[in-house]
N, C-alpha and C positions, 0 to 999 in steps of 0.2 A: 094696253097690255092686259089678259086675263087674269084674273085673278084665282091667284092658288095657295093664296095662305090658308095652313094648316093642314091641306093636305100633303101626301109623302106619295113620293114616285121613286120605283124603280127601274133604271137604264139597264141594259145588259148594252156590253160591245162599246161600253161607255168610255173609253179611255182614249181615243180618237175621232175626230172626223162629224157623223151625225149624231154620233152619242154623245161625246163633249159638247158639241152646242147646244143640242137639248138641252144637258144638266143646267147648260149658263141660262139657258131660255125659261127653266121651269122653274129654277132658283132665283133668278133677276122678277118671277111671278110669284114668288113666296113661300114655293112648296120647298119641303124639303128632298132632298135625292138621295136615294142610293145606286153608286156607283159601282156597276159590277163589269169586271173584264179581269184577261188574264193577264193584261197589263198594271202587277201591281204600282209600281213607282210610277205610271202616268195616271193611273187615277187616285193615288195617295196626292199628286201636286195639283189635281185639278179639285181635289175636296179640300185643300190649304187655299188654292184659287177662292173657291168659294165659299168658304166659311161654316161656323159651326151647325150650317144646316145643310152639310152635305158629307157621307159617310164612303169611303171606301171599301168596300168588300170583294178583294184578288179573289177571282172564281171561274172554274171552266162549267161554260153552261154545259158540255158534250156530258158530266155529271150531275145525275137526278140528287144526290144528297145535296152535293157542294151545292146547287142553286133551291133547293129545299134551306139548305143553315143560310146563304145570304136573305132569302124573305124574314127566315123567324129571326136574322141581327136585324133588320131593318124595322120589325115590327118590335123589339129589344129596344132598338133607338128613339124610335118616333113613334111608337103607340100603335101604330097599324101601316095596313097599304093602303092606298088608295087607285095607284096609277100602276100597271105593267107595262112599260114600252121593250116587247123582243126586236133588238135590233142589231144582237150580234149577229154577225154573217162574214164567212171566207169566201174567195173564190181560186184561191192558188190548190192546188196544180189546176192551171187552163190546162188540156188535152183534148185532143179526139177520144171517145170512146174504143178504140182500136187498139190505142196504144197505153190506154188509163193505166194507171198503178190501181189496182185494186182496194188497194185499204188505203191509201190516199182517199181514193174517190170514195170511202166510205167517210171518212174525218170528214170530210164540209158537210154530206149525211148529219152525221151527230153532233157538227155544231149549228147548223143554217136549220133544219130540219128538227131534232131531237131537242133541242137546245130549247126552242120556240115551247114545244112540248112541255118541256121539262119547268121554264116558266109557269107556262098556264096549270098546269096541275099543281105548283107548289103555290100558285097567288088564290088560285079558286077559290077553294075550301076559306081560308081568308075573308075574301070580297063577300062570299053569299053570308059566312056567318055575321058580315057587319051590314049586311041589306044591299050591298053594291058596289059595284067599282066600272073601272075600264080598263080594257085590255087594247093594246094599238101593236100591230104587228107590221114592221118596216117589210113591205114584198119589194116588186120590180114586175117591168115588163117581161124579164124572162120567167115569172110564170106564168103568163100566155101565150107565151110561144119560144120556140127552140129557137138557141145559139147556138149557132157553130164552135165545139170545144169547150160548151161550158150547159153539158150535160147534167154534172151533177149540180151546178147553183141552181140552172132551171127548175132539176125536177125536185130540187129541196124548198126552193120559192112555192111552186107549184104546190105541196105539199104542204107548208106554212100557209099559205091562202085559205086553203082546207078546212085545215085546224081554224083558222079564227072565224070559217065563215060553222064549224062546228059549235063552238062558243058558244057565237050567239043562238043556234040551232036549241044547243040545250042548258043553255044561262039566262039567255035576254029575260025569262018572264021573273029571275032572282034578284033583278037591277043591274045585271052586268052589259056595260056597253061595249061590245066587241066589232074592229072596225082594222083595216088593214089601207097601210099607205105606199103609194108605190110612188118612187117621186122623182124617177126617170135618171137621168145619169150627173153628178153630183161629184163635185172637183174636190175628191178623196184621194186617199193612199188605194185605195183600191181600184180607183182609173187610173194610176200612174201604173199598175201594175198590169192590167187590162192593155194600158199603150204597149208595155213593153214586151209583150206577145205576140204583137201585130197579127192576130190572127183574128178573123170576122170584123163587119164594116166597125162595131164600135169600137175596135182597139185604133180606127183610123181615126175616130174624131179631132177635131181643134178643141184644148184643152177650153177655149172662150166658150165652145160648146155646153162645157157641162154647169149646172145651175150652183152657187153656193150651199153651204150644210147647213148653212143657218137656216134656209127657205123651211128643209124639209122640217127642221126643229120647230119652227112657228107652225108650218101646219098640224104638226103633232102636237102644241099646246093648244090649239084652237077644236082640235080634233076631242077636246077635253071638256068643251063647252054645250051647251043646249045647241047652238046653230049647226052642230054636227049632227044632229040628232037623226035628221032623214035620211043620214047613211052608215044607221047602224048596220051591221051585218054584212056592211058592204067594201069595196075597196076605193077611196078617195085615189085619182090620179094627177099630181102636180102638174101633168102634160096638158090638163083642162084649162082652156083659159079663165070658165068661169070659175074652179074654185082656187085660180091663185087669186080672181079679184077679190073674191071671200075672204081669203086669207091676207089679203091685202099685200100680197109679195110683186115687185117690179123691177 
């Protein structure tokens, strides 16, 4: 196990699925967490799950204040930040571009996209005045390439990739390790939602297909350590066989 005592991490989208495991994965390493989603009563029970080193903060990251006041309670709580993991992300309404609701398609925009944003500008200033931190940004294969009906997740993944390969662009020389994980398809609320679409080949998968939440949480604490070091700036893909053997996932 990595060791993360005393430092503090913030989860966004933490209240289910990759976000919950992380928190247990980074908690069970010693750090303390802040739990941010707009699920309040699911991450109030999973910061009671975890104890008095894990904080709930109900927040819509699609809001630059609301997740500006979760950083300064979290730095309120435990002293500082150390970790950002952006990892909330929608993808409901599936659509064709043809037939999209408009400001639907804008909402996954401002939370998948804006949200990630909105993270990184509220931890930054943060991380650089304490000499450093790390920023990890949950992508996917859709942002390298287009799915069918799931235009706007693409081009907000797309978009998030950007940003954190921006980061490191104009942070890495402040000690900020900015690095984005993509960790392929992941037996969530969110494939359940995907199946019931049935629209493009992954809403066809066999659920045995999709990898644990836990994998991607252990890559994202390992993603924390010096051995990640040669892909700063870059985006880890869970689909590699060699860095699941790094990460020791089977």
């Amino acid at each position: 196990m990595h060791e993360m005592s005393g430092k503090t991490v913030l989860i966004t989208g933490a209240s289910r699925g990759i976000g919950a495991d992380t928190a247990r994965a980074f908690a069970a390493a010693g750090a303390n967490v802040a739990l941010v989603a707009r699920g309040a009563d699911d991450i109030r029970a999973l910061a009671d799950e975890i104890g008095p080193g894990a904080v709930a903060l109900p927040c819509d990251v699609s809001s630059y204040p609301a997740v500006e006041g979760a950083v300064q309670a979290t730095i309120k709580r435990f002293g500082g930040l150390d970790v950002l993991i952006g990892n909330a992300g929608v993808i409901e309404p599936i659509s064709h571009i043809a037939t999209a609701d408009p400001e639907a398609w804008g909402g996954v925009i401002d939370i998948n996209l804006k949200g990630v944003f909105h993270g990184m500008r509220a931890a930054l200033p943060v991380m650089v005045a304490a000499g450093g931190g790390t920023i990890l940004t949950v992508s996917s294969g859709a942002a390298h390439g287009p799915v069918e009906a799931w235009s706007h997740y693409c081009a907000s993944k797309a978009g998030a990739a950007m940003l954190t390969r921006c980061v490191d662009k104009e942070n890495g020389s402040a000690g900020i390790r900015a690095m984005g994980l993509s960790p392929g398809t992941v037996a969530t609320q969110m494939q359940r939602d995907i199946k019931a679409s049935g629209i493009n080949p992954v809403s066809q998968l066999d659920w045995s297909d999709h990898i644990p939440p836990d994998w991607p949480a252990k890559a994202l604490l390992w993603m924390c350590t010096a051995n990640a070091d040669d892909w700063i700036g870059q985006e880890i893909s869970l689909r590699d066989p060699d860095i699941r053997k790094r990460v020791d996932l089977t």
